[in-house]
C-alpha positions as CSV (number, residue, x, y, z in Angstrom):
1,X,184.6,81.5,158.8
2,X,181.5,83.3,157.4
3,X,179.3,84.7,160.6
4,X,176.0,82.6,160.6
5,X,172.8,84.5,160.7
6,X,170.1,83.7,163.3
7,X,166.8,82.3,161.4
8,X,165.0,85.1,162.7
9,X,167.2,87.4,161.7
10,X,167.4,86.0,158.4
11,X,163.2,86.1,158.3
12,X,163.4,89.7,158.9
13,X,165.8,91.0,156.4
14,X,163.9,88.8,153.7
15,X,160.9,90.5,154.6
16,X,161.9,93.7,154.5
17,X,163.8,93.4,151.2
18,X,160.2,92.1,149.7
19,X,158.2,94.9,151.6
20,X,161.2,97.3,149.9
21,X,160.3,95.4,146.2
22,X,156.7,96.5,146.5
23,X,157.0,100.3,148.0
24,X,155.4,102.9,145.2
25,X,158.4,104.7,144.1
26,X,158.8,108.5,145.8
27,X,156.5,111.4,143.7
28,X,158.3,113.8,142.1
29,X,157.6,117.2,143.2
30,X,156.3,119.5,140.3
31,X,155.6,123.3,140.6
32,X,153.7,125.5,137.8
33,X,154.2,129.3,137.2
34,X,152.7,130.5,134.6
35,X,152.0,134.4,133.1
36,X,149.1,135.6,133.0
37,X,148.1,135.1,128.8
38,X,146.1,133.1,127.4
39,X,148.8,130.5,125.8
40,X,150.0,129.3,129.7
41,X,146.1,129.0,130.6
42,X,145.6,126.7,127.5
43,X,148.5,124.6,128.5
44,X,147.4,124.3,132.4
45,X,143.4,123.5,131.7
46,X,144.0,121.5,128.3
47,X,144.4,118.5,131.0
48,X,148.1,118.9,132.2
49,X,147.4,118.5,135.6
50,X,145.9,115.2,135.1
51,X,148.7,113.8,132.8
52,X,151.5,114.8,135.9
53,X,149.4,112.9,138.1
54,X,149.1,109.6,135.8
55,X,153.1,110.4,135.3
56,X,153.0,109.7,139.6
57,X,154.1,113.4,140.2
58,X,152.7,115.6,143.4
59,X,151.9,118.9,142.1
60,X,152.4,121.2,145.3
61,X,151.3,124.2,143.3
62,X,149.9,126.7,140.4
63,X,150.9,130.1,140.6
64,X,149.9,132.6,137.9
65,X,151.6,136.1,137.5
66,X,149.7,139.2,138.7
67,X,150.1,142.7,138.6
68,X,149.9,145.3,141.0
69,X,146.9,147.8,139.7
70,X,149.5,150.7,139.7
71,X,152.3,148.5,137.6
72,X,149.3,147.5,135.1
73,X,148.9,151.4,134.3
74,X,152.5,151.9,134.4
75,X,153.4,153.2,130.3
76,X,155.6,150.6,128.1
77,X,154.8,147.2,126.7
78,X,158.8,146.8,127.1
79,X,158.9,148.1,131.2
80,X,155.1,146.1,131.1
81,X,156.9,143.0,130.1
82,X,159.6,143.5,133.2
83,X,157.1,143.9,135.0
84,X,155.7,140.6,134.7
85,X,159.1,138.8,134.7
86,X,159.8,140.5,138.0
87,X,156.3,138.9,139.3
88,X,157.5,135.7,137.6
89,X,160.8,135.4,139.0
90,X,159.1,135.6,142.6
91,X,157.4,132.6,141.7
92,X,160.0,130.9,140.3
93,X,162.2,131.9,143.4
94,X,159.3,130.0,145.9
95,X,159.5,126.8,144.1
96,X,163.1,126.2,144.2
97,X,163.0,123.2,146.9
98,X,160.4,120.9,144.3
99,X,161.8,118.6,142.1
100,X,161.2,120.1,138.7
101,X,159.4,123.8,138.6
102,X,157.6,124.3,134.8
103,X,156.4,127.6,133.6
104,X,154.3,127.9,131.0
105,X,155.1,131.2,129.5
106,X,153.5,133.6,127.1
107,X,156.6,133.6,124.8
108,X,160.5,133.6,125.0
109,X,160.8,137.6,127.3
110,X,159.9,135.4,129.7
111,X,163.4,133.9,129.8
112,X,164.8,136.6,132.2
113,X,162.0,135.5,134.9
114,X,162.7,132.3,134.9
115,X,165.9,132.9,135.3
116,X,165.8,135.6,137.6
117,X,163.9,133.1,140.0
118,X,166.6,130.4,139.6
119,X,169.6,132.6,140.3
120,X,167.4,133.9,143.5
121,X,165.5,131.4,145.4
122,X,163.8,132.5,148.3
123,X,165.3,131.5,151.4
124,X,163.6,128.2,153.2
125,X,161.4,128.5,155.9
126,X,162.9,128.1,158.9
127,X,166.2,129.6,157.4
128,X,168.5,129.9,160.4
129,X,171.9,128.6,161.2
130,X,173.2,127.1,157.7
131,X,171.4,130.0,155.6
132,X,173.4,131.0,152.4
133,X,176.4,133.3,153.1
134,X,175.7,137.1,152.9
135,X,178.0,139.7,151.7
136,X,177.7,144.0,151.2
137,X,174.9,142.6,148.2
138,X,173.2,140.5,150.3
139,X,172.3,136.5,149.5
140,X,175.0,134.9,147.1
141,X,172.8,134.7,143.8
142,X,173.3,131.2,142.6
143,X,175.0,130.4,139.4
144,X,172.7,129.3,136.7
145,X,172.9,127.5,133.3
146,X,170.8,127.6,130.5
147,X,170.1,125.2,127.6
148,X,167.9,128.1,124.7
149,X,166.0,125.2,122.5
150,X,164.4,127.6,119.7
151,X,164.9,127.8,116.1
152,X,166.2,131.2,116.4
153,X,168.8,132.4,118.9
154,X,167.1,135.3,120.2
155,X,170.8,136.9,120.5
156,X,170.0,140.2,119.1
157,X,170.5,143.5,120.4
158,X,168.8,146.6,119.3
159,X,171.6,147.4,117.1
160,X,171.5,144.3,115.1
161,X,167.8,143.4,115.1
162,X,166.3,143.4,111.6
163,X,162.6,142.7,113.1
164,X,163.0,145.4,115.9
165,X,160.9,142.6,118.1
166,X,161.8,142.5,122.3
167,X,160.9,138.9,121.6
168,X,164.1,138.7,119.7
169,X,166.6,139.8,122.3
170,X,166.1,137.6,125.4
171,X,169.4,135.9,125.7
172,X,171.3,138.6,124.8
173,X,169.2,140.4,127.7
174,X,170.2,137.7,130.2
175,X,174.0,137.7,129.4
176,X,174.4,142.1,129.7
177,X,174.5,142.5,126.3
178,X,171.6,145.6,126.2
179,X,168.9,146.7,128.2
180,X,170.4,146.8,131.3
181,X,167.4,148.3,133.0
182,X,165.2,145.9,131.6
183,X,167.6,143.6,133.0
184,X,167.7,144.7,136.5
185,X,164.2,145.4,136.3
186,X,163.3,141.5,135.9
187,X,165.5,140.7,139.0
188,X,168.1,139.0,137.0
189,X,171.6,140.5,138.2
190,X,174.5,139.7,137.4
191,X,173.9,138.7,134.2
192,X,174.7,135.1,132.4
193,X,177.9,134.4,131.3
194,X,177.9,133.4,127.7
195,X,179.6,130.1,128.7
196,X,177.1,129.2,130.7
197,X,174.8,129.6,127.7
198,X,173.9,126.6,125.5
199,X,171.8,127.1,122.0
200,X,170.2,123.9,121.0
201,X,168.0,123.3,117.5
202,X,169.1,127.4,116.4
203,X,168.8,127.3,112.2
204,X,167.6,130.9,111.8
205,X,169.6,133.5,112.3
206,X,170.3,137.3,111.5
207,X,173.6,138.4,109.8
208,X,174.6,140.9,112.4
209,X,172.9,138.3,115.3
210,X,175.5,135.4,114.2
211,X,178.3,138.3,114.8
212,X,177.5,138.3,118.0
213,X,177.4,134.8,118.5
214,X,180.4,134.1,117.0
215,X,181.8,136.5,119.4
216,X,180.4,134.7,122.9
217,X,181.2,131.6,124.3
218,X,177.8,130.1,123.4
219,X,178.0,126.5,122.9
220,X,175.6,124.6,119.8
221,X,173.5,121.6,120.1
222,X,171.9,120.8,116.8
223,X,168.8,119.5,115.3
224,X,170.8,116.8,114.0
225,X,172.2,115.9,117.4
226,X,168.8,115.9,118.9
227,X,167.3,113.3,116.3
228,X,170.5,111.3,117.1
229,X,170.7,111.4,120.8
230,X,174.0,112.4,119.9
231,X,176.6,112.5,123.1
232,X,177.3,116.4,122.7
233,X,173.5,116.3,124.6
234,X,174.6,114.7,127.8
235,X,178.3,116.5,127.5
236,X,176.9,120.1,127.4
237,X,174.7,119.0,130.2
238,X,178.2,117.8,132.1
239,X,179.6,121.3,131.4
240,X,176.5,123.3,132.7
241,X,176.5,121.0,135.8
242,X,180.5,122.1,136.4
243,X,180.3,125.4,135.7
244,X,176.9,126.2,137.4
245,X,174.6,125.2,140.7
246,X,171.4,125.2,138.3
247,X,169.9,124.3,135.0
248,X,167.4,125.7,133.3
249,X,165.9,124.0,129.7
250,X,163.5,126.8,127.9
251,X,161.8,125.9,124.7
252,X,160.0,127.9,122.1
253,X,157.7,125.5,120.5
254,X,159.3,127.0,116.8
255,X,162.0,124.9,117.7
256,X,159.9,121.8,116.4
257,X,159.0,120.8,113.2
258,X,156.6,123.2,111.2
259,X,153.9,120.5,111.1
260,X,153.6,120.3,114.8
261,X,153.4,124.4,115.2
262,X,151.8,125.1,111.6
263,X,149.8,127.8,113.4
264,X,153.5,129.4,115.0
265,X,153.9,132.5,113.0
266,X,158.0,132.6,113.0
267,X,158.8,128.2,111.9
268,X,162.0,127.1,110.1
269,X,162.0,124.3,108.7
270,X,163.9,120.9,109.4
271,X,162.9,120.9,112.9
272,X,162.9,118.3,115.3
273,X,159.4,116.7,116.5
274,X,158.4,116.7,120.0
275,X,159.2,113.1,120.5
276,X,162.8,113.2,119.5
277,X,162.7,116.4,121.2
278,X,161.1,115.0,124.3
279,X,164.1,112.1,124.3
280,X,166.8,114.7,124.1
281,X,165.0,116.1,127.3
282,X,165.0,112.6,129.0
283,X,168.4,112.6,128.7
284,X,169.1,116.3,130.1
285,X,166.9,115.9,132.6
286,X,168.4,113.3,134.4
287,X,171.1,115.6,135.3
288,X,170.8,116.3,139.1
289,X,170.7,120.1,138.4
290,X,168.2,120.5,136.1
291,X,165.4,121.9,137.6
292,X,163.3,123.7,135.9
293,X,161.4,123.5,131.9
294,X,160.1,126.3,130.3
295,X,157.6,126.3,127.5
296,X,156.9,129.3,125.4
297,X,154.9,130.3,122.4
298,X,152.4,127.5,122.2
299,X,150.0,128.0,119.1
300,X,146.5,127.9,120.9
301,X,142.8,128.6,119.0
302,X,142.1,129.0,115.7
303,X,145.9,128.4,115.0
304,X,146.0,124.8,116.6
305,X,142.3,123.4,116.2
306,X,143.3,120.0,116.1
307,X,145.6,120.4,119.4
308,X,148.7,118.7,117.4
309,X,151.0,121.6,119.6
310,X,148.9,121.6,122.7
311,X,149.8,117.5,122.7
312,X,153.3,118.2,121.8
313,X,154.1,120.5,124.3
314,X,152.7,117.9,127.0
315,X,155.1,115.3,124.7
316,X,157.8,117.5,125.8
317,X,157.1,118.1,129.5
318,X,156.3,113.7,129.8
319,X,160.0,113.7,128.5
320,X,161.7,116.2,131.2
321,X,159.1,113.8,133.7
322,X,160.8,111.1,132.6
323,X,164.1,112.2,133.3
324,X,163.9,113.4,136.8
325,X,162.5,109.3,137.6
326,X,165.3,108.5,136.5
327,X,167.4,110.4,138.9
328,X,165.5,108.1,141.9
């Protein structure tokens, strides 16, 4: 015999389903860090706050790098730069309870930061009985992933670099390949495993660079799989999410199509554009532990008057938006 339900009963789990039908769905919680040039300030006043809010997310905060007057005469655009990731990743490192933490970054040094911040949150208020173990090294850093999307790999070192550019270094940076001061400098210690490393639209790279990644455990994601939502996408993302306790997604805007960045000095061509970009983010995004975007290198000025990269970065952070809904 099936129990029978009292009408009232009944009455009262109806309405609760239908007042369940018609609750607004949970906002997402969205943090901004952003250094302190004038690319990120472009990006936070060109109307982003406004679009997260039409996209139904709670933006608990903007927080822009700043330097101690001391550390802004200290020599060295290199140590300068460290500097500033240090600052960053302190930022980052507060926002690690929200949702989806972006930074809008001045160009790809940045990277060590951001993840700097990720692999060392700071503890939650109230931390007590539950806190994260401690050992002789103090808090357990967490493990963290990283999906590169750039046209170039940024895997030199300064033995290999044919452009002799910082800018061109970054991952190999983050995974204790050189500059191990710089390194420790940012925050960012112990460094990334390659494996933990995934290169996604790379199509420009040095001889002596491609050495060295043929060398690591770097895994490839390319252009073509982006523009096909190809299942490589989601199955790196699987791997990252095994291997590691967070993602982080940073793009270089020369990973896009040369007519979305004509005013980027270092395009390839054959690029992706920000919407088949942004659906490939969608997809990653959804991943429970993926939590943080990064955007670097945004043409601004006289080299994007008709804001064609401002609107495609803000394409590409609707489409990691997008993503974390989906998670709900």
């Amino acid at each position: 015999m099936h129990p029978v339900w009292p009408v009232s009963a009944s009455l009262f789990l109806l309405s609760a389903l239908v007042c369940a039908a018609h609750l607004p769905a949970p906002q997402i919680k969205v943090a901004i860090v952003k250094n302190r040039s004038e690319g990120p300030a472009v990006m936070e006043r060109g109307g982003l706050k406004q679009r997260l809010a039409d996209l139904g997310c709670d933006l608990t905060g903007v927080s822009t790098v700043q330097l101690t007057p001391e550390e802004d005469r200290q020599y060295g655009a290199w140590n300068k730069t460290a500097l500033e990731n240090r600052h960053l990743g302190q930022l980052v490192g507060e926002t690690a309870a929200d949702d989806l933490t972006i930074g809008l970054l001045t160009n790809c040094s940045d990277l060590l930061g951001m993840l700097a911040g990720l692999q060392h949150p700071a503890p939650a208020k109230g931390a007590g009985q539950g806190a994260p173990a401690t050992g002789l090294a103090g808090v357990k850093p967490r493990r963290v992933g990283l999906v590169y999307v750039d046209a170039h790999a940024d895997f030199n070192t300064p033995e290999t670099t044919l452009s002799g550019m910082l800018g061109g270094m970054p991952v190999a940076i983050a995974s204790g390949m050189c500059l191990t001061r710089h390194r420790l400098l940012t925050g960012l210690d112990p460094a990334l495993p390659t494996k933990h490393i995934v290169m996604m639209g790379v199509r420009d790279v040095d001889p002596l660079e491609q050495e060295l990644l043929d060398r690591s455990d770097c895994e490839m994601v390319t252009v073509e799989d982006v523009r096909r939502l190809s299942s490589n996408i989601s199955g790196q993302i699987d791997r990252l999410g095994r291997l590691t306790d967070v993602i982080y997604v940073h793009i270089d805007m020369d990973v896009l199509d040369p007519s979305e960045v004509a005013g980027h000095p270092l395009t390839a061509p054959q690029g992706p554009t920000s919407r088949e970009l942004a659906a490939a983010l969608e997809v990653m995004f959804q991943h429970p532990k993926v939590g943080a975007l990064g955007i670097a290198s945004l043409p601004y000025g006289a080299n994007d008057k008709n804001l064609v990269s401002l609107n495609a970065a803000y394409r590409l952070i609707e489409g990691a938006v997008a993503g974390v809904k989906k998670r709900q």
